[in-house]
C-alpha positions as CSV (number, residue, x, y, z in Angstrom):
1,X,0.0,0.0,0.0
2,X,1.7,3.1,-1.5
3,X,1.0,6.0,0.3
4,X,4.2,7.7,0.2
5,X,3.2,11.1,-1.5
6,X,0.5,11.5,1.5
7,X,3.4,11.3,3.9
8,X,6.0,13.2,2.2
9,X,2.7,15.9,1.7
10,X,2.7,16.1,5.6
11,X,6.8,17.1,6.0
12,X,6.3,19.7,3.3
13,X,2.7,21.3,4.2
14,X,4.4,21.5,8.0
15,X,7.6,23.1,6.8
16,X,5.1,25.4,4.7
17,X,3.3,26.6,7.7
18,X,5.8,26.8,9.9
19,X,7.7,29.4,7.8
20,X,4.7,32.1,8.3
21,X,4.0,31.1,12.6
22,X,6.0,34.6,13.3
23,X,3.5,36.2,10.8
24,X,0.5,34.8,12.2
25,X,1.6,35.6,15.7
26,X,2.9,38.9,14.9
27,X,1.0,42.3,16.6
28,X,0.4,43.4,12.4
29,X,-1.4,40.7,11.3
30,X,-4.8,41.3,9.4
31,X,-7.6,39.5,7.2
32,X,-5.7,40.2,3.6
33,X,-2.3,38.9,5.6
34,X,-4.3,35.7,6.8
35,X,-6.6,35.5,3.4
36,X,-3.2,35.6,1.2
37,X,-1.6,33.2,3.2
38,X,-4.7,30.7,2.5
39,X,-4.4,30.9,-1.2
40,X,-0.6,29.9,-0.6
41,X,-2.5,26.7,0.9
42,X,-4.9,26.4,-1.5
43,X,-2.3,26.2,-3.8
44,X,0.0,24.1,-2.0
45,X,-2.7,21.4,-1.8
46,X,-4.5,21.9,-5.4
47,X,-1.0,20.6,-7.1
48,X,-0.9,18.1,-5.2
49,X,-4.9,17.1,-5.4
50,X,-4.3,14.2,-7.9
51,X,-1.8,11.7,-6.7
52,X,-3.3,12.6,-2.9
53,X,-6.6,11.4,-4.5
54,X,-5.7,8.2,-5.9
55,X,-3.4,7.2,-2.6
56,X,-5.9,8.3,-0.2
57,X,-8.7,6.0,-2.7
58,X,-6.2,3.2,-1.7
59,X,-5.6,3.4,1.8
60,X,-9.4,3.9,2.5
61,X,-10.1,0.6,0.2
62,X,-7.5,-1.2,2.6
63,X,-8.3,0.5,6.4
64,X,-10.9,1.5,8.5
65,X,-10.3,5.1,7.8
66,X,-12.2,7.9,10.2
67,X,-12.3,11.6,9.6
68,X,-12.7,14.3,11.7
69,X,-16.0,16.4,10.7
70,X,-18.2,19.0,12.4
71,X,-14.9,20.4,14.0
72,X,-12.5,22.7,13.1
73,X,-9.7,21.5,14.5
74,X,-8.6,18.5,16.5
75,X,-7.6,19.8,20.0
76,X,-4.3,19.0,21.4
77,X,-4.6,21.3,24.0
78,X,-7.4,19.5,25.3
79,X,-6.0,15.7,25.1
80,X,-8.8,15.4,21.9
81,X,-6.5,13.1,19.9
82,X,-6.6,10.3,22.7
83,X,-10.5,9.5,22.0
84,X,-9.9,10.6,17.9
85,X,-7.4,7.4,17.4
86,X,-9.2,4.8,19.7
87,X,-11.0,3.5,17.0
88,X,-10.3,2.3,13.6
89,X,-7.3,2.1,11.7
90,X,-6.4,5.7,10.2
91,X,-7.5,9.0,11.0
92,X,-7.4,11.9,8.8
93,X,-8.3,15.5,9.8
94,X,-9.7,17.7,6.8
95,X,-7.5,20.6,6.9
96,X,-8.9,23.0,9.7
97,X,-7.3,25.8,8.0
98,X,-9.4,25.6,4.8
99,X,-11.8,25.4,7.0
100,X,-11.9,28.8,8.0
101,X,-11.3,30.8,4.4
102,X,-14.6,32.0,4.4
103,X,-14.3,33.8,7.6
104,X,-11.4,35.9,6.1
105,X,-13.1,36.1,2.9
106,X,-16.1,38.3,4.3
107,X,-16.4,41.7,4.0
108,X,-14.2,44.1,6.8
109,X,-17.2,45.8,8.1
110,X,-18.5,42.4,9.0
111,X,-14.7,40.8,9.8
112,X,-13.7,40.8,13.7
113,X,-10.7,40.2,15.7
114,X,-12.4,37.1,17.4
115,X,-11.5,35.4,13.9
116,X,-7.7,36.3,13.8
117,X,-8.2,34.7,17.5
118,X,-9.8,31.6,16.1
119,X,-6.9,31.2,13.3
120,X,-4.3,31.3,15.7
121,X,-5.5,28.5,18.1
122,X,-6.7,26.6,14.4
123,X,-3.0,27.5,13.4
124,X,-1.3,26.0,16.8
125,X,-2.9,23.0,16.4
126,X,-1.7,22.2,13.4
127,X,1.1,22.6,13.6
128,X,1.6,20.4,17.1
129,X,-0.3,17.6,14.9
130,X,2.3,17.9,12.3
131,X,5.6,18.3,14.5
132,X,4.3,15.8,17.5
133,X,1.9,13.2,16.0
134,X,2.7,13.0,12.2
135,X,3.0,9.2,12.7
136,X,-0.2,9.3,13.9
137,X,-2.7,11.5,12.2
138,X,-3.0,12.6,8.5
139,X,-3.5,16.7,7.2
140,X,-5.4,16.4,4.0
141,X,-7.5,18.4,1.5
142,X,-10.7,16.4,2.0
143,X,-13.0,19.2,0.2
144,X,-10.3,19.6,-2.3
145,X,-10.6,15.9,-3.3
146,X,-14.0,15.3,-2.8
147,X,-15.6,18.5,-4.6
148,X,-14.8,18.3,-8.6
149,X,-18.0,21.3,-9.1
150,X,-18.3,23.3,-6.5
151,X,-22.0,25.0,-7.9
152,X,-23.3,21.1,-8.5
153,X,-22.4,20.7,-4.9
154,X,-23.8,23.5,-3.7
155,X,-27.0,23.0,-5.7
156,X,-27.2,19.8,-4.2
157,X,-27.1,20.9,-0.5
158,X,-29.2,23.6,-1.3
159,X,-32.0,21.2,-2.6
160,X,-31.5,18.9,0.5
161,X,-32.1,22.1,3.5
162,X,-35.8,23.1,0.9
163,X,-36.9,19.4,1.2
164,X,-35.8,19.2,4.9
165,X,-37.6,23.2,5.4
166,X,-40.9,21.4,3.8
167,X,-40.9,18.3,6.1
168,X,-40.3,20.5,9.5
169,X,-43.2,23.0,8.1
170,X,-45.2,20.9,6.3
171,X,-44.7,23.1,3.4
172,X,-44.5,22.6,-0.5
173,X,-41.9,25.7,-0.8
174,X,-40.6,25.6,-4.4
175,X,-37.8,28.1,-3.2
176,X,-36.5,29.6,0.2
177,X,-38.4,33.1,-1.4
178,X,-41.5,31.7,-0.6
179,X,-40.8,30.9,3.3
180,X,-39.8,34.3,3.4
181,X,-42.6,35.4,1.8
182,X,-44.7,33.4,4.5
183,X,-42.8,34.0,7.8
184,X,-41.2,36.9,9.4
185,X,-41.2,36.3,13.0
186,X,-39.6,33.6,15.2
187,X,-43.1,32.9,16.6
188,X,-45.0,32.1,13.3
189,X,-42.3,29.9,11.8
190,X,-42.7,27.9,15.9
191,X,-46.3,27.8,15.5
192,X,-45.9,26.0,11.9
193,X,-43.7,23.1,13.0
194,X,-44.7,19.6,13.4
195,X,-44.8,18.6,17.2
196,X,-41.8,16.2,16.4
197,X,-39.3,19.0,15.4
198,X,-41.0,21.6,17.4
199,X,-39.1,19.6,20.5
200,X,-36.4,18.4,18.7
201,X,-34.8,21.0,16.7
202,X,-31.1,22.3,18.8
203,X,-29.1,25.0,18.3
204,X,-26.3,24.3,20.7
205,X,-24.5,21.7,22.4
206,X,-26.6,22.2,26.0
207,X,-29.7,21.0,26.5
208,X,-31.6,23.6,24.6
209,X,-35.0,21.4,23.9
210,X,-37.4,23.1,26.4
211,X,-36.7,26.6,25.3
212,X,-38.8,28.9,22.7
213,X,-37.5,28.6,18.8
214,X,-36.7,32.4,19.3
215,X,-34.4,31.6,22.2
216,X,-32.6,28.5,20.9
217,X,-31.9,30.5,17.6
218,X,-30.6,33.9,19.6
219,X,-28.9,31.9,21.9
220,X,-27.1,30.1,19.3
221,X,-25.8,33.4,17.0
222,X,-24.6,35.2,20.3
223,X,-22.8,32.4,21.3
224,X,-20.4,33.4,17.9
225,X,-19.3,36.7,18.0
226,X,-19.0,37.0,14.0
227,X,-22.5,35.9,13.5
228,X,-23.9,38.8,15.9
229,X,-22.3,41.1,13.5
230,X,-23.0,39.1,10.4
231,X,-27.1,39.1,11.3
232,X,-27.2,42.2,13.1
233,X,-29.6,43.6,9.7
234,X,-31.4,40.3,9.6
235,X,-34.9,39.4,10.3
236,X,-35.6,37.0,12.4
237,X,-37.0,34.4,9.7
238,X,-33.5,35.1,8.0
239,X,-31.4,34.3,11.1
240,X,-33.4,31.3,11.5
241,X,-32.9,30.0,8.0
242,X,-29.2,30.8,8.3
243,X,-28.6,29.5,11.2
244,X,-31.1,26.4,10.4
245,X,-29.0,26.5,6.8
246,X,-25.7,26.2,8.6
247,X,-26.1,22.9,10.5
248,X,-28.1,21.0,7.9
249,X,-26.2,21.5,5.0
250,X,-23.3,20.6,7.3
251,X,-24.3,17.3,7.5
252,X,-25.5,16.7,4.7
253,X,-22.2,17.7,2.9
254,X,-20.8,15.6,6.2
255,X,-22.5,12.3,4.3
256,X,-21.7,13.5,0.7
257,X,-18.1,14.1,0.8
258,X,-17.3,10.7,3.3
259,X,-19.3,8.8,0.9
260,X,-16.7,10.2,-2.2
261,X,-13.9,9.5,-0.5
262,X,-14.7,6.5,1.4
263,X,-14.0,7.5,4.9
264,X,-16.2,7.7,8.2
265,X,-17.0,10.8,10.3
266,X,-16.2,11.0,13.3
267,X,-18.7,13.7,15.0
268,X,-18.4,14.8,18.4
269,X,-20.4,18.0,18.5
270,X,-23.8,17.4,19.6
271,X,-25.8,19.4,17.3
272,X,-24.5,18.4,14.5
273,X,-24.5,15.0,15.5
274,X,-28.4,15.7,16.3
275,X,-28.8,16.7,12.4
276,X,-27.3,13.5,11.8
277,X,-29.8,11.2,13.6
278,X,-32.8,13.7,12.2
279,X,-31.8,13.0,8.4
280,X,-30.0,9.7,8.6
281,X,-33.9,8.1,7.8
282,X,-33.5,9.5,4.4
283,X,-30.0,7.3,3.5
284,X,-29.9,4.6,5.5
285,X,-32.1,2.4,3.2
286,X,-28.6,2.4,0.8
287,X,-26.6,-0.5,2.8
288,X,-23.2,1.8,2.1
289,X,-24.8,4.7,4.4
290,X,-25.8,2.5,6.7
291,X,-22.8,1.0,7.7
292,X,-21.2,3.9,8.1
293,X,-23.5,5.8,10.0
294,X,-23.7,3.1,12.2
295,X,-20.2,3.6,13.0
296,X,-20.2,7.1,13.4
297,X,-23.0,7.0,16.0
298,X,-20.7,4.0,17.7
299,X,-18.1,6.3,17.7
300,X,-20.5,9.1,19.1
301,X,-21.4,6.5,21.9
302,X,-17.5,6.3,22.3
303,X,-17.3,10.1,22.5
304,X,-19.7,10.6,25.3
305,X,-19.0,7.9,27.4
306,X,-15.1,6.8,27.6
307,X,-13.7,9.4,30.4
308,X,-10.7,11.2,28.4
309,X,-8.9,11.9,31.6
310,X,-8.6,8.2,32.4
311,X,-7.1,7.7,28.8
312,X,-4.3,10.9,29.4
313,X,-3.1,8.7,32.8
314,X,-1.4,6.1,29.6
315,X,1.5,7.5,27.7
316,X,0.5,7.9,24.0
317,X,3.2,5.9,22.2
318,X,1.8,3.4,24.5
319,X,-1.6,3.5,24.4
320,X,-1.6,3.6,20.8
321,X,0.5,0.3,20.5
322,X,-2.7,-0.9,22.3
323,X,-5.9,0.7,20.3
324,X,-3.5,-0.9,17.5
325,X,-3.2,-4.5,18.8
326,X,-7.0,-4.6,19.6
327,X,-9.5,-3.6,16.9
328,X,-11.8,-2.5,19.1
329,X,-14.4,-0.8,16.8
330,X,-14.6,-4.7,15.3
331,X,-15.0,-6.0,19.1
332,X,-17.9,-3.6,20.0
333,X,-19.8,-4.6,16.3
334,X,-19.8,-8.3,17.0
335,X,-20.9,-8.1,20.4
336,X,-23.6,-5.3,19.1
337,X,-24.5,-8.3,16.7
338,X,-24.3,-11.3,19.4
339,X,-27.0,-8.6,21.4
340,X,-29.2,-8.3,18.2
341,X,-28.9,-4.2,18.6
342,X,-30.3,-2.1,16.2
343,X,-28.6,1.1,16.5
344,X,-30.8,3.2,14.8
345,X,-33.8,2.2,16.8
346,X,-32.4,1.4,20.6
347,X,-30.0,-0.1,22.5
348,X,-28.0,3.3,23.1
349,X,-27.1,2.5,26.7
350,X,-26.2,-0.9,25.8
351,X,-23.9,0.0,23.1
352,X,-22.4,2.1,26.1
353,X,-22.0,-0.7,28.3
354,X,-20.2,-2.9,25.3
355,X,-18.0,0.1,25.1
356,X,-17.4,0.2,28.9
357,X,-16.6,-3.8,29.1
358,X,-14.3,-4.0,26.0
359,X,-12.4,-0.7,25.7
360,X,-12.5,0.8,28.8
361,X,-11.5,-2.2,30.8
362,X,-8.5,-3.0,28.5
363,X,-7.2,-0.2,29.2
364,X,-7.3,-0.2,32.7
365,X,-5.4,-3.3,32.7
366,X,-2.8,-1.4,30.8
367,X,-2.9,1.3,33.3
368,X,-2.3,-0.9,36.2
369,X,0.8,-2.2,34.7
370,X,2.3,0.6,32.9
């Protein structure tokens, strides 16, 4: 398995990045500084897009291969990388710095410090992934590779959010004109809903259900310092839509892109695992999608119930050799089988409990003798 042009990608994209960190840290650095320095990356990836395709088609047709989605960057700082390589075989983060382009492509009225902020944490974290766990963790394009026509793709997610705008409403909107046309405050679009996502719809990753549509949505926007300034002239029906906008199309694209490129998401934020489990009804008939949303909600499971402090007590060179030695997501699936659990319709808790027994206790074991 030749992958040798994805790994010599990582040295080079690090030494690349490295050479502006006095920049990026610097007291004089702005949005054209930052947006220049992204279409260095662009760049830097977009000659390399072809050979990184065909490799990363071969190691995903050879290994369980998980990617980091509804994130922007992994977290070192916080010990994230510990739960992010438990499970299968390699792990690929889609680079966070692309991530963030459109952020310094907005206009400078609507552009605020809080984003230079965000790029520099973004910025320090990959870096440590590339100097300290290169071995462990692949930097790639995903978008890049996955997106051949960027308007067919956004045509696509576009068509996706009007059909799921319909179901929560109980609408026949030909376009998103005509819900404005309809709605202008937060109240009528609540009173519209079905009961089912009346409840269910979330905004943020609290516990959020029991409170009124306008408060989720307002709740949600000030809790991001950009979008306050970016829907300051909105109505409400608009900063509903575009907040509603933001978090479907996310996974949406979420099931588009891993399914073109083969890999699983791993998803740890709540509300845009939440979007996940509200659409998933719609693909899970295809045996592919199913599969692999299955293990993305295992590894949500994962997420929410292994205690990461537990995990940082084992060196990571050595608990690494472990998660290696022991496929573990394999072990939790045939004892999810053996139970006869259907993920998508129960057995959450037990999942949890399978999790607890296999993973959890094996590493204890290496704790006590490490």
């Amino acid at each position: 398995m030749n992958i040798s042009n994805i790994q010599k990608a990582q040295i080079e994209y690090f030494d690349l990045i490295k050479g502006y960190e006095q920049q990026i840290f610097s007291d004089t650095i702005n949005q054209k500084q930052i947006a220049m320095f992204l279409d260095e990356i662009q760049c830097f990836w977009l000659n390399k897009k072809d050979i990184l395709t065909i490799e990363l088609e071969t190691l995903s047709s050879n290994r369980e291969c998980l990617v980091l989605m509804g994130a922007v960057y992994l977290d070192i700082k916080d010990n994230e990388h510990y739960l992010f390589k438990a499970l299968g075989n390699e792990h690929i983060i889609s680079d966070p710095l692309l991530k963030l382009e459109n952020f310094f492509r907005l206009s400078p009225q609507v552009f605020d410090s809080e984003s230079i902020e965000l790029f520099r944490r973004t910025f320090n974290d990959v870096l440590k992934v590339l100097s300290d766990y290169q071995k462990y963790f692949y930097i790639l394009p995903i978008n890049i590779i996955a997106i051949e026509n960027q308007n067919e793709h956004i045509d696509l997610l576009q068509r996706f959010f009007l059909n799921f705008v319909n179901t929560m409403l109980d609408k026949n909107f030909d376009k998103l004109d005509d819900f404005f046309d309809k709605y202008s405050t937060y109240e009528n679009i609540e009173n519209d809903m079905t009961p089912f996502f009346k409840s269910y719809l979330t905004f943020n990753d609290s516990n959020d259900e029991a409170l009124s549509l306008k408060d989720k949505v307002e709740t949600y926007i000030h809790s991001q310092p950009i979008m306050v300034s970016m829907f300051q002239d909105k109505t409400e029906a608009e900063k509903f839509i575009l907040s509603l906008q933001g978090l479907v199309t996310q996974i949406i694209d979420i099931l588009v892109i891993s399914l073109i490129t083969n890999l699983t998401p791993f998803i740890r934020f709540k509300p845009t695992f939440h979007y996940l489990t509200t659409v998933m009804y719609t693909f899970i008939e295809d045996e592919y999608f199913k599969k692999m949303i299955e293990k993305t909600i295992i590894y949500y499971i994962f997420y929410n119930t292994v205690n990461k402090d537990n995990l940082m007590k084992i060196n990571f060179n050595t608990y690494t050799k472990v998660v290696k030695e022991t496929d573990f997501l394999d072990l939790i699936i045939q004892k999810m089988r053996k139970k006869n659990i259907n993920i998508f319709e129960t057995g959450v808790e037990q999942v949890g409990d399978i999790i607890k027994n296999t993973f959890c206790n094996t590493l204890h074991k290496q704790e006590m003798t490490s």
